[in-house]
C-alpha positions in Angstrom: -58.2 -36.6 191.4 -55.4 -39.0 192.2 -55.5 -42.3 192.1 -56.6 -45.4 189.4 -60.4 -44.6 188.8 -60.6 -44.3 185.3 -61.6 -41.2 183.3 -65.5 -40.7 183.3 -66.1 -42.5 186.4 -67.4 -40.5 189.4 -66.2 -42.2 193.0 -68.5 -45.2 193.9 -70.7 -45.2 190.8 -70.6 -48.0 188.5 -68.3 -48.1 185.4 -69.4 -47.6 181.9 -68.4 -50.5 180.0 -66.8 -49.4 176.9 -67.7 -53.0 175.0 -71.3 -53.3 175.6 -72.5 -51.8 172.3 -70.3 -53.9 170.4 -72.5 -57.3 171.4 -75.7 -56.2 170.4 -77.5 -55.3 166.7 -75.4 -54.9 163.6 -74.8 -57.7 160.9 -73.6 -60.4 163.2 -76.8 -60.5 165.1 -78.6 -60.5 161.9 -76.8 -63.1 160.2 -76.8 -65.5 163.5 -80.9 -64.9 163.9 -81.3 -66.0 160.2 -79.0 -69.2 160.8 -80.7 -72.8 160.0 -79.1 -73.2 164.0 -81.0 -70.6 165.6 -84.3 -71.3 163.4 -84.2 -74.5 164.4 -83.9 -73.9 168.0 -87.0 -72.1 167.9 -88.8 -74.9 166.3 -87.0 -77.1 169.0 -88.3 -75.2 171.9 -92.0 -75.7 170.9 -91.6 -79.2 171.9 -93.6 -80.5 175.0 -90.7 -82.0 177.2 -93.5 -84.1 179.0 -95.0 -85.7 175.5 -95.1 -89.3 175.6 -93.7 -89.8 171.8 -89.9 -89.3 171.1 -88.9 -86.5 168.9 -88.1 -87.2 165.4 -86.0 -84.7 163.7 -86.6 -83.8 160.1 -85.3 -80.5 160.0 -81.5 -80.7 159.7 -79.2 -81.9 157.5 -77.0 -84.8 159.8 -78.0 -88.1 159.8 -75.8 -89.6 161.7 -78.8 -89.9 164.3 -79.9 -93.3 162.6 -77.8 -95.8 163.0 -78.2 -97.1 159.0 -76.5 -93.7 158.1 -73.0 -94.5 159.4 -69.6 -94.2 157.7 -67.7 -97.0 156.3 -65.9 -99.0 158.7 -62.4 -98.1 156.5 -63.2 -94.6 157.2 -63.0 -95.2 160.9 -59.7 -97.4 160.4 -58.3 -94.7 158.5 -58.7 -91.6 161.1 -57.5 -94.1 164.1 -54.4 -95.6 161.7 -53.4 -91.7 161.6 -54.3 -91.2 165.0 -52.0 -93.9 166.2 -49.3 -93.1 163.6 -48.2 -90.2 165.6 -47.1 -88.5 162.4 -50.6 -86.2 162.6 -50.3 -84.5 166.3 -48.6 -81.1 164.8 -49.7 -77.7 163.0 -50.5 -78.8 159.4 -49.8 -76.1 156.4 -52.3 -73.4 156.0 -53.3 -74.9 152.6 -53.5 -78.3 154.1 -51.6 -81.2 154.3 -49.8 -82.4 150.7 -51.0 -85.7 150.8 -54.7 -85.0 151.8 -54.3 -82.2 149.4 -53.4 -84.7 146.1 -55.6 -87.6 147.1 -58.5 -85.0 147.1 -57.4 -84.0 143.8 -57.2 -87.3 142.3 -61.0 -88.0 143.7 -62.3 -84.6 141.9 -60.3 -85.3 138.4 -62.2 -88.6 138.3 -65.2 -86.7 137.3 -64.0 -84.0 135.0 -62.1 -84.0 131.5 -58.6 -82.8 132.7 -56.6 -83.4 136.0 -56.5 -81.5 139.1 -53.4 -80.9 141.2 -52.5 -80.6 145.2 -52.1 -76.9 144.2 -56.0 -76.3 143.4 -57.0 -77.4 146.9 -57.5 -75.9 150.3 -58.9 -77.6 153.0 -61.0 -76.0 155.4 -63.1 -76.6 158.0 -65.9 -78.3 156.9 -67.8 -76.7 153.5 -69.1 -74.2 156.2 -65.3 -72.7 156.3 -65.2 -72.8 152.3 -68.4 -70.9 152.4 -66.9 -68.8 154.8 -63.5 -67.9 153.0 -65.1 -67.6 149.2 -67.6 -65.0 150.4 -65.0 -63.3 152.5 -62.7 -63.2 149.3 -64.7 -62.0 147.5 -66.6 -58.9 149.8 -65.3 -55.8 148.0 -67.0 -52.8 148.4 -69.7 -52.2 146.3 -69.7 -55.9 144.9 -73.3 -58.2 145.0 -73.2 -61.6 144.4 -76.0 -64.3 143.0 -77.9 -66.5 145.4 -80.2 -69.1 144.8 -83.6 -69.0 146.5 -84.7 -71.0 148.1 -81.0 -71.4 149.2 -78.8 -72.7 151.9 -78.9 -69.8 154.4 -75.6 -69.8 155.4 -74.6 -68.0 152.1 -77.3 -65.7 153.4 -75.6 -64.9 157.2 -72.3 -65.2 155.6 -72.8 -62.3 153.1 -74.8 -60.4 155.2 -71.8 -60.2 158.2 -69.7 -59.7 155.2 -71.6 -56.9 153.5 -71.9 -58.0 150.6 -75.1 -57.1 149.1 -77.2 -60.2 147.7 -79.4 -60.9 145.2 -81.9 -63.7 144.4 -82.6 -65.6 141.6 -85.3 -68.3 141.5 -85.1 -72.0 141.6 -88.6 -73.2 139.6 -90.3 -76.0 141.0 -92.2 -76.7 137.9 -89.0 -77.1 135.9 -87.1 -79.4 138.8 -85.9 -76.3 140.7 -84.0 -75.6 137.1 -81.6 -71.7 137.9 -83.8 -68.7 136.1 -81.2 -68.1 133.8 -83.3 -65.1 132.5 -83.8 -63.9 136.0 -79.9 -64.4 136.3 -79.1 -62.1 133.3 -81.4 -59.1 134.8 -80.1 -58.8 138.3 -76.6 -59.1 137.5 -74.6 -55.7 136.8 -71.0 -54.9 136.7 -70.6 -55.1 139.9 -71.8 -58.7 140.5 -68.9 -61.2 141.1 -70.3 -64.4 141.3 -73.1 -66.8 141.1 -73.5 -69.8 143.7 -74.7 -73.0 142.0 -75.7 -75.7 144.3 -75.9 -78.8 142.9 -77.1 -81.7 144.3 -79.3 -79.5 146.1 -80.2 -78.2 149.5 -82.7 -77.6 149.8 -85.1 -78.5 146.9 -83.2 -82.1 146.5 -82.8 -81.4 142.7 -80.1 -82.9 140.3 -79.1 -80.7 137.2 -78.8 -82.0 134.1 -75.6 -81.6 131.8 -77.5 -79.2 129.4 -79.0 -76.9 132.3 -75.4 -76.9 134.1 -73.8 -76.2 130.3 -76.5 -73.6 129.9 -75.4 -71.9 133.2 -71.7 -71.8 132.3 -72.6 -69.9 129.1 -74.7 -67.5 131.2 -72.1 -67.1 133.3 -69.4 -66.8 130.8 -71.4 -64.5 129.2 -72.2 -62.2 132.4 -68.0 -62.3 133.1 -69.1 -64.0 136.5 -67.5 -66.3 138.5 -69.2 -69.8 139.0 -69.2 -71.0 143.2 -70.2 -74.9 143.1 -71.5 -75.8 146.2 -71.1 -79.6 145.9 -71.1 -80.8 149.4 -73.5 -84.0 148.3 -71.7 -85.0 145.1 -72.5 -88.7 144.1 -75.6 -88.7 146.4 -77.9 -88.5 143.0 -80.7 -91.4 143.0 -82.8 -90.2 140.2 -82.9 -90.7 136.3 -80.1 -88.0 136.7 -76.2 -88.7 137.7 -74.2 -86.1 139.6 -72.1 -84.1 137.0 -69.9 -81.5 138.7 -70.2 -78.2 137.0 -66.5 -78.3 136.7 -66.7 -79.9 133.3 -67.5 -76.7 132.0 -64.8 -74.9 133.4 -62.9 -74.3 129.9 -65.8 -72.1 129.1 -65.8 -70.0 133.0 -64.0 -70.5 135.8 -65.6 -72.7 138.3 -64.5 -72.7 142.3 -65.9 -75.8 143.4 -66.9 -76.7 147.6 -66.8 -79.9 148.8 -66.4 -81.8 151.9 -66.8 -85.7 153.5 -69.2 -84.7 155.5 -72.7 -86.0 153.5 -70.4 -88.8 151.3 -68.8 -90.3 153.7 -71.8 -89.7 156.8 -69.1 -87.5 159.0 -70.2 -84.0 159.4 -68.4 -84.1 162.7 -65.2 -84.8 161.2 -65.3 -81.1 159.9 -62.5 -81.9 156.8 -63.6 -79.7 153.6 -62.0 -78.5 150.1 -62.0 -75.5 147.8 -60.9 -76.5 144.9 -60.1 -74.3 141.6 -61.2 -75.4 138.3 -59.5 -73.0 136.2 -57.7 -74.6 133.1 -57.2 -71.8 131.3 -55.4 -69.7 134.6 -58.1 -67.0 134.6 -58.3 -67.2 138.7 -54.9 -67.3 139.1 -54.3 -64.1 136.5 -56.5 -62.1 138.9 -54.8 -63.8 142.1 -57.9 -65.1 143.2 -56.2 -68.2 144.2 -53.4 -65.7 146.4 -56.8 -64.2 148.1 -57.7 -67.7 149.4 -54.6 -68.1 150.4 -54.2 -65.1 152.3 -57.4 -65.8 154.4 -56.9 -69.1 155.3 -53.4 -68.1 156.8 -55.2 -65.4 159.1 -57.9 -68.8 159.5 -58.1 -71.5 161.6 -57.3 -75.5 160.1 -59.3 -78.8 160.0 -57.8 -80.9 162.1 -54.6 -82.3 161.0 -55.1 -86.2 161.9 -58.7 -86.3 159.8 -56.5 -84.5 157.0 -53.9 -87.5 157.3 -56.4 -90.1 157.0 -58.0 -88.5 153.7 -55.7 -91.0 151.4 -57.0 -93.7 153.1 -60.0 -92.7 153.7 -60.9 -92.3 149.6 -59.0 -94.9 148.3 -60.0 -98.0 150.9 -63.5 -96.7 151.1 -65.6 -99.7 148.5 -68.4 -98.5 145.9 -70.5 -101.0 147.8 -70.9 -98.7 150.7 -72.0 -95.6 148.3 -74.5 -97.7 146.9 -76.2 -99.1 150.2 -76.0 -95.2 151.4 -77.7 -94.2 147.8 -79.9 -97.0 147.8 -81.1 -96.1 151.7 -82.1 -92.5 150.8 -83.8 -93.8 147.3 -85.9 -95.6 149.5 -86.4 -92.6 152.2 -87.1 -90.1 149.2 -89.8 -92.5 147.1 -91.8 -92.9 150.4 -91.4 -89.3 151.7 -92.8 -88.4 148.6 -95.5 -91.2 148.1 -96.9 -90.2 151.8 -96.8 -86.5 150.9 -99.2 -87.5 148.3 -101.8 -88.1 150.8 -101.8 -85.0 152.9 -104.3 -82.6 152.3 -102.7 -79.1 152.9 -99.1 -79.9 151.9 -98.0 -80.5 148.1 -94.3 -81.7 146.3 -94.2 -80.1 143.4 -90.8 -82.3 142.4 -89.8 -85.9 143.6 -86.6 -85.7 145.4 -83.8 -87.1 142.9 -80.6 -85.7 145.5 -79.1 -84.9 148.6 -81.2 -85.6 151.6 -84.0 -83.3 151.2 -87.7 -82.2 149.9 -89.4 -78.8 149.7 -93.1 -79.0 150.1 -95.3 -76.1 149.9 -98.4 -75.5 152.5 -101.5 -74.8 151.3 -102.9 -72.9 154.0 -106.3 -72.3 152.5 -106.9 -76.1 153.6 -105.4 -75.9 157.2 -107.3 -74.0 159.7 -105.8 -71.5 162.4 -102.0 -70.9 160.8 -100.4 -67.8 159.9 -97.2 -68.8 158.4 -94.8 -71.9 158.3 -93.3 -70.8 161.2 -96.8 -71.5 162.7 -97.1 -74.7 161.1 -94.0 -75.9 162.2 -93.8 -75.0 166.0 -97.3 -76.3 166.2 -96.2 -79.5 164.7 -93.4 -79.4 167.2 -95.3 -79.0 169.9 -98.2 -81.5 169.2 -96.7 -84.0 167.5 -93.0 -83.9 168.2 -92.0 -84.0 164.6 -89.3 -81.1 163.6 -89.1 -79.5 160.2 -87.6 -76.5 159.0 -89.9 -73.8 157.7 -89.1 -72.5 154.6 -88.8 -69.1 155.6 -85.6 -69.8 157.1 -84.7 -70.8 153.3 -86.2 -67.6 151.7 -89.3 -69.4 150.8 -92.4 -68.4 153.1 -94.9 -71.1 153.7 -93.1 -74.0 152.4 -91.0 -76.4 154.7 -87.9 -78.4 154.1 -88.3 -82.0 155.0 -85.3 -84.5 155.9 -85.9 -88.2 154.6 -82.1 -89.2 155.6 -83.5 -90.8 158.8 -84.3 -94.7 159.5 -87.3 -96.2 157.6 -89.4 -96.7 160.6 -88.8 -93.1 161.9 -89.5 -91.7 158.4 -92.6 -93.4 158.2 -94.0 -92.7 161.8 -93.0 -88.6 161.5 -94.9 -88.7 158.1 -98.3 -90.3 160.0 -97.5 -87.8 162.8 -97.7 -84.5 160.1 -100.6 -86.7 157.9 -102.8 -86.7 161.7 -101.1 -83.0 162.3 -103.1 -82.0 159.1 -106.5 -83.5 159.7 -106.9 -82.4 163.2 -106.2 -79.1 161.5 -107.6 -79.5 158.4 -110.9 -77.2 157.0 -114.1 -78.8 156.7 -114.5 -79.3 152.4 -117.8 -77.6 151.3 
């Protein structure tokens, strides 16, 4: 047959797309089904459009929808003074701009016991890129890597698109969601690479101590493993515990450490994060660990280069009185999220908040009537109340549920009366 039908294709019958098998199954629709996004859009669509209360959303991790959580006003000078300096309109370097680079640096070292330098960091995208490059580095065939559970799932959709085969160890709620170091020595083989250490964290709103974060260096010295420091809410510690960066310990294992302005500085939008090596004694750099993050973030995409030029400004003009009103704020939030908690029969908080922004509470369905799971629970709660949480699943933790107290007093406290009536109308008769 002459002509441009293509091979395959009888005359007049439709063509057989070549490309529709690639969209559907495999690990990318697994890992975007499992995402904190697409969970909470479930949640979100139980939500009765025609209800008479607004919707108060306790479920994710921005809260930048009350107006108390907003950056510092010399933040906002600083991205328009490098907007209008017309010096920030080009391609940056792959790494990141030099400048943004060393005044990251200099913010880190203030925390640790030697200096780091412009050449330790690499800005991404938000932490979600760091996540993104570290697991993407380090997906070898064969290789498993240590995640927290509960944990933040993007490490979750990140590893499993990346196939690299995971494995939990457990946070324990009696102990402050303390690591299970024992648990950590028996899952890890010769093939495990890493272990993620989030710290303070998401989702439990725990704040390690020196000697557990020193007793998980050992283990991990011990185990020849490398240590991944998610530390995207650094400084927002409001307990009888400060923030220490597990970086301290880096003389004893090498510790890659994520960051980001995006919870400091109330600007998840501004999408401007760091990996930054903590490797004194060179051990990354000897197995060119450091030329593998390189090498991805040149076939990557960058943040965008004005928020990079404002970085020295935006650390060094930014006053310690603004921390401590933001730190002071969720204090507040988490001592009344807590208190409240207290007083609803069917849900439980096995340890006051002391970081971050969040709480896990577990459901005690034996007191609720008519729920199968948290996912239930919390489209219910949606739907009747308007009040969105995260169910726990999502998080690896079936039948708890992550609440958010970064939100306004007032909104706080009505969403906690909304779930406290939620749980009554619901709750079993006592006997």
């Amino acid at each position: 047959m002459e002509g441009g039908g293509s091979r395959g294709e009888a005359d007049g019958a439709a063509p057989r797309w070549r490309f529709s098998q690639a969209s559907q199954g495999g690990p990318l629709a697994s890992a975007g089904l499992t995402s904190i996004r697409a969970v909470l859009n479930r949640v979100n669509s139980s939500v009765d459009a025609a209800g008479p209360r607004p919707v108060l959303p306790l479920g994710n991790g921005d809260p930048t929808t009350s107006a108390c959580y907003r950056t510092a006003l010399a933040a906002e000078d600083a991205v328009v003074d490098a907007l209008r300096s017309g010096a920030h309109n080009g391609y940056s370097p792959p790494v990141g701009i030099l400048s943004a680079r060393r005044a990251i640096a200099e913010y880190l070292s203030r925390d640790l016991p030697y200096e780091l330098s412009a050449d330790d960091i690499y800005l991404t995208s938000g932490c979600v890129q760091a996540i993104e490059v570290m697991i993407s580095v380090l997906a070898q065939p064969g290789s498993n890597i240590l995640l927290p559970k509960p944990g933040f799932p993007l490490y979750e959709s990140r590893t499993t698109f990346s196939n690299l085969e995971v494995r939990h160890f457990n946070l324990i709620p009696e102990r402050g969601w303390e690591a299970d170091l024992e648990g950590v020595q028996a899952l890890a083989d010769e093939n495990t690479v890493a272990i993620v250490i989030v710290n303070p964290n998401n989702p439990c709103g725990s704040v390690y101590s020196y000697d557990h974060l020193g007793k998980i260096a050992e283990t991990a010295r011990k185990l020849g493993l490398l240590i991944i420091a998610d530390e995207v809410y650094d400084h927002l510690a409001f307990g009888s515990k400060p923030f220490i960066p597990i970086g301290v310990f880096s003389e004893t294992v090498p510790v890659i450490t994520l960051g980001s302005i995006s919870k400091r500085w109330l600007v998840p939008g501004w999408r401007l994060g760091w990996i930054a090596t903590c490797d004194p004694n060179g051990v990354l750099k000897e197995a060119k660990v450091n030329q593998s993050i390189e090498n991805y973030i040149n076939i990557s995409t960058d943040p965008a280069t004005f928020v990079q030029g404002a970085i020295p400004q935006i650390i060094s003009n930014t006053k310690e009185d603004y921390f401590n009103k933001i730190v002071d704020l969720l204090r507040k939030s988490a001592d009344l999220c807590y208190d409240k908690i207290k007083d609803i029969r069917g849900i439980t908080c096995p340890h006051k908040p002391e970081g971050s922004m969040f709480v896990m509470v577990k459901l005690d369905l034996s007191f609720l009537d008519g729920f199968c799971d948290d996912m239930d629970f919390c489209c219910r709660l949606a739907k009747e109340e308007s009040v969105i949480v995260l169910p726990g699943s999502a998080l690896g933790m079936k039948n708890w549920v992550r609440i958010t107290f970064a939100i306004d007093i007032p909104s706080l406290e009505d969403a906690l009366e909304r779930i406290k009536s939620f749980c009554q109308r619901h709750g079993k008769l006592e006997t």
